[in-house]
N, C-alpha and C positions, 0 to 999 in steps of 0.2 A: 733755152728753157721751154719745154712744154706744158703746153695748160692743159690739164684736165678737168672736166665738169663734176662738179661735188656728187650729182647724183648718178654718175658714170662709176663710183668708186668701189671699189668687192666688196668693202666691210660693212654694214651697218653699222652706224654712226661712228664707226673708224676702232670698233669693239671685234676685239679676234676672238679665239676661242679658248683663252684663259681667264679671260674677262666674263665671257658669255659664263662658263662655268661655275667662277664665284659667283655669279649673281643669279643661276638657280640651287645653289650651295645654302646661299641666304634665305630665296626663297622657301625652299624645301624648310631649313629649321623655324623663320616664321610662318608660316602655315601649312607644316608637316601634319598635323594630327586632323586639319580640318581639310584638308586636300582634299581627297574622294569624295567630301559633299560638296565642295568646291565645284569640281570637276562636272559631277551630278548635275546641278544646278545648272551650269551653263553649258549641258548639252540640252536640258528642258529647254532654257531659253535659247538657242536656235534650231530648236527644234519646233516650238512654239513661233516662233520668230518665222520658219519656212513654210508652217500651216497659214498662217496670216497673208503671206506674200500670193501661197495658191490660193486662197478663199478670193483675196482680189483679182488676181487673174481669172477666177470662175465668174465674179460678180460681174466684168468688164464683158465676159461673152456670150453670156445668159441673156436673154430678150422679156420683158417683162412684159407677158399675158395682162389686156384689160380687166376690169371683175369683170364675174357674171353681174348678170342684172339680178335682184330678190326676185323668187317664186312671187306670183299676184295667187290670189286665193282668190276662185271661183266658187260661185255659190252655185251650185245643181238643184237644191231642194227649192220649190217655189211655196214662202210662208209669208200669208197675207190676211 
């Protein structure tokens, strides 16, 4: 008898491909009509999702400049 390791196995979760089908068969008839905004939506959010990931990888390499110091106000006129 040979052991094989459950995560060594071809199928996910042991679902072939008449299984896989009925179950975007299902899919399809409940959210057939809302699909393409489905779809829409969550390419926004990894899309959004991979703008976030660069802004932090810019934040981490970018070096933060001291302020300046406020202009001081000279007076030139001498009033006495």
């Amino acid at each position: 008898m040979t052991y094989t390791a459950p995560f060594l196995t071809p199928a996910i979760f042991n679902l072939g491909p008449p299984e896989l089908i009925a179950i975007a068969l299902v899919m399809l008839l409940l959210f057939g009509s809302r699909l393409p905004s489905v779809m829409r939506n969550l390419g926004r959010g990894v899309t959004e999702f991979k703008k976030g990931i660069r802004s932090t990888d810019d934040d981490d390499t970018k070096t933060i400049d001291p302020p300046s110091p406020p202009p001081t106000e000279h007076s030139d006129s001498t009033e006495e």
